[in-house]
N, C-alpha and C positions, 0 to 999 in steps of 0.2 A: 504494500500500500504506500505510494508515493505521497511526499509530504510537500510537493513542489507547489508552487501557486500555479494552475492550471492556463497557461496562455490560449486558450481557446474555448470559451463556453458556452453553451447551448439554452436557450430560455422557449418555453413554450408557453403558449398565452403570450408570444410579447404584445402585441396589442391593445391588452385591459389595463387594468389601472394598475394594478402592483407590479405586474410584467413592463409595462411601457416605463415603469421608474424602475425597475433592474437593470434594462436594460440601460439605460441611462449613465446608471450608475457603473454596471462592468465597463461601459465605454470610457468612462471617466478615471477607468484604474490605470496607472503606470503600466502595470505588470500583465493585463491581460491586450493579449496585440487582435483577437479580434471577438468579435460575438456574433454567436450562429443563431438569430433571433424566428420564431416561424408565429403563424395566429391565421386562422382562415381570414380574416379582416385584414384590411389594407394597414400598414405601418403609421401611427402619426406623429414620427418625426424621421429625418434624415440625421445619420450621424455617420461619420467615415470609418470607422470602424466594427460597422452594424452590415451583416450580410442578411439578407431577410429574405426567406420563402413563406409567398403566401400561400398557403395552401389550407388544406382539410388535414386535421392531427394524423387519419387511418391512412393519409397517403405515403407512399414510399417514404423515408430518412435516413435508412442505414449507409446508402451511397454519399450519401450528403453529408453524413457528421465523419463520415471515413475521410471525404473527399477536402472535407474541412479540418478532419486531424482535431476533432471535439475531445476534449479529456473530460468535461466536465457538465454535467445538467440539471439544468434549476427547472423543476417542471412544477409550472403554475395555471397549464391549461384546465380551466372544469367551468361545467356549466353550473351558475352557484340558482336561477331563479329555479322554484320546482314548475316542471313541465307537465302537461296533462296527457302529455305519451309519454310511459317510463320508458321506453326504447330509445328516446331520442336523448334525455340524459344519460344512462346506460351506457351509448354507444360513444361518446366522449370520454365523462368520466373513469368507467371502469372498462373497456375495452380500450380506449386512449391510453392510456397509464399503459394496460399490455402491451400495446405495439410500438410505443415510445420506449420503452425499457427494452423490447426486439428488437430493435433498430441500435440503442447504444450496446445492447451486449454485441451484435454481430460486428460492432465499429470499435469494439475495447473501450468503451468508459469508463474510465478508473473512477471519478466521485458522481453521485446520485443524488440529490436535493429534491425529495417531494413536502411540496407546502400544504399539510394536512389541517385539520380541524381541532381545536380541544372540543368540539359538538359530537366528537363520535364519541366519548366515554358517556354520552346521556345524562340527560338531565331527571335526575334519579331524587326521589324520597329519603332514601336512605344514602345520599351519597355523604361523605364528608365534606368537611369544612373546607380543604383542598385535597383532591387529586392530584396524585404522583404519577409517573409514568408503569408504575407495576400496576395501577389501579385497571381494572378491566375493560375494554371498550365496549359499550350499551349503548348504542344506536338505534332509533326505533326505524324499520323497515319503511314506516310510511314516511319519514323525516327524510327523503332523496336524498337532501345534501351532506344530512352525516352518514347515510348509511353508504353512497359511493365516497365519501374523503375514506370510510374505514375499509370499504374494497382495493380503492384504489393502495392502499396502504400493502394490501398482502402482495402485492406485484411486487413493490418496492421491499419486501420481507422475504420474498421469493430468490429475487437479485442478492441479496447480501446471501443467503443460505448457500447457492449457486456461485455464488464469486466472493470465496473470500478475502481475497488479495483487490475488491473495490472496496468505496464507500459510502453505502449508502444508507441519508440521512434523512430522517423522518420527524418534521415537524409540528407539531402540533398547537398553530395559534389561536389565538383569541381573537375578539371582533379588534379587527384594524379600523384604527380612526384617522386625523388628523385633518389638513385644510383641502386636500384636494380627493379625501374619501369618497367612497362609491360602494356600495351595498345594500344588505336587508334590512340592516338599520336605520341608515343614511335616507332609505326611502321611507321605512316607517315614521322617521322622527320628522319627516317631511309633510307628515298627514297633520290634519288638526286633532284627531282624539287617538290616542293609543287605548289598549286594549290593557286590564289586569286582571288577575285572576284573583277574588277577596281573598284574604287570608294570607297570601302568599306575595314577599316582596325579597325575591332572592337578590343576592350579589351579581352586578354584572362586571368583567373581564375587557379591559381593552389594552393595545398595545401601540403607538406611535406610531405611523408610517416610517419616518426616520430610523426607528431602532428595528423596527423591522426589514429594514433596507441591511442594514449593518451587521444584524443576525445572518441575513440570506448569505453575505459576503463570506463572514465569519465560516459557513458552512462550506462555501464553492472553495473559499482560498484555501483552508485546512480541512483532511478528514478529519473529521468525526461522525463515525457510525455511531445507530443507535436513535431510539425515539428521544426528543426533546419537548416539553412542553415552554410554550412561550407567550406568555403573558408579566406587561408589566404590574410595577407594585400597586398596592390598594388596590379597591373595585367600588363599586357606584350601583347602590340599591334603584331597583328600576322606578320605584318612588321619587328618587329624587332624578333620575333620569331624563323624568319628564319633566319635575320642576325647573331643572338646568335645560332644558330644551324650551318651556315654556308652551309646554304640551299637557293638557289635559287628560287624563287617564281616569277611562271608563271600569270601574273595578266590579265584576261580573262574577254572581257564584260558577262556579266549573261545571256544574253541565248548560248554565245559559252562553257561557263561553266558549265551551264546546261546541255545542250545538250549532252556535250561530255562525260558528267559524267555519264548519263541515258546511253546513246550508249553503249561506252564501257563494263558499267554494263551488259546489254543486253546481248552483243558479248562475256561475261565472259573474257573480257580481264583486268578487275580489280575486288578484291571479298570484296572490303572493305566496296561500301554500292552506295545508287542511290545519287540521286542530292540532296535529302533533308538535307544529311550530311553540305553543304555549306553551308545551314542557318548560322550555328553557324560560320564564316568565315566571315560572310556577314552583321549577326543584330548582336546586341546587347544584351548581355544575360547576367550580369553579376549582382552579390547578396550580399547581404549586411549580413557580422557574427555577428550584433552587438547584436540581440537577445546572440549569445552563451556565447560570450565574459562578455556581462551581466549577464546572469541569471546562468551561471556557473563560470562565474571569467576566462575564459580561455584567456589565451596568448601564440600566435603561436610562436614558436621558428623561422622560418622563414617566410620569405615574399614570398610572389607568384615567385619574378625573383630568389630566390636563389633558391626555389625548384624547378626550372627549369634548373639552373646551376648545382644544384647537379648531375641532370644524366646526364648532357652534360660531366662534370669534368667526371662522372663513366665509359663513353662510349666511349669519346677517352682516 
């Protein structure tokens, strides 16, 4: 397992919002001379050290990261909205992952970078105060996007089993925020009423864009194999969530919440996702960084409530 900084690395998803800032940011290294960037969506930016294929994830790659001499990849592609054909998430998420990791094993990729979920350990009743990475993954089936980040996760467990002489690193963050955020939150805290479940006002988990930039880096330029959980310090009760958002929340016993969530879903009068979404409103789900902070030395520049004020400050 090479300890070198990888001069050539691979980003999938470069197109979305965390890929299109990786990419960015590998451009911006000394040390990597170029970046193999792909995303079925057109690139939006030009940078001279960015080779970019637009394509579909399931298309051919292995010629391409060979031909490009990729030692390294940061795979960020997943369709994060739920879809009302699970085939058509399926066939990115967890069939994407297979054929992206077929293409670097046939081309030798020495380090592996998959950007996971702390949403696949589930948002559980009984979970603890934090989650470690020995803690189990409980994803609920009908929850699409933790239950493909924890699919997608055995490919990348598969690769390391299979190649031990790679490295491949499995991350598992928290909801990203910061000024130029794009997400399921970013859209909800954009509505005028949030939704609660009475009774229940769990901890929520955020993590900087910036430190998360610095994480991904930390992983491309050094291996470190092995699950990481990544979330910064403190967390932000969804009660005040919406105070600090300036969002009103509708607090609903659990089956009128339920209910109206499935229905409406049904009725396509909402496309954001069924009733499983509320688990994480409802339990307890929140993880403990201190593996990272250890075994890499990291320290977040912010805490979970500033990276949540940063895109509030961005957005009004």
């Amino acid at each position: 397992m090479s300890g070198a900084v990888p001069k050539v690395v691979a980003v999938t998803g470069a197109a979305g919002y965390l890929g299109s800032r990786l990419v960015r940011r590998l451009a911006a290294e000394p040390q990597v001379e170029r970046v193999f960037a792909t995303d079925a969506r057109p690139p939006p930016y030009e940078l001279d050290k960015v080779v970019y294929y637009e394509q579909d994830l399931l298309d051919p790659l292995a010629d391409a990261f060979a031909e490009h001499k990729v030692k390294a990849l940061a795979h960020l592609a997943f369709v994060i909205r739920q879809q009302r054909s699970r085939g058509a998430s399926h066939r990115v998420n967890v069939d994407g992952a297979d054929h992206v990791l077929a293409a670097a094993a046939q081309a030798g990729v020495e380090r592996v970078v998959h950007l996971s979920s702390s949403t696949v350990y589930g948002a559980q009743p009984g979970n603890p105060a934090e989650l470690d990475e020995e803690a189990p993954a409980r994803p609920s089936a009908s929850f699409h996007y933790a239950w493909d980040k924890r699919e997608a996760e055995r490919a990348f467990e598969d690769y390391a089993r299979e190649r031990p002489d790679a490295a491949a690193s499995i991350l598992r963050c928290c909801i990203v925020m910061g000024p130029s955020a794009r997400n399921s939150i970013t859209q909800a805290l954009s509505k005028p009423v949030l939704v609660g479940v009475r009774n229940a006002d769990p901890p929520i988990q955020f993590v900087h864009e910036d430190d998360l930039m610095e994480v991904l880096w930390r992983f491309i330029a050094e291996p470190h194999p092995g699950v990481f959980n990544v979330a910064a310090p403190g967390a932000v009760r969804w009660s005040e969530v919406g105070r600090m958002a300036r969002r009103r929340i509708a607090w609903l016993p659990s089956w009128a919440a339920y209910g109206l969530t499935d229905l409406a879903w049904l009725l396509r009068l909402q496309r954001d996702a069924p009733s499983a979404g509320l688990d994480y409103v409802r339990w307890p789900w929140a993880v403990s960084a201190a593996k990272l902070e250890r075994e890499l030395g990291h320290v977040f520049r912010y805490d979970a409530r500033q990276a949540l004020e940063a895109w509030l400050t961005a957005r009004r």
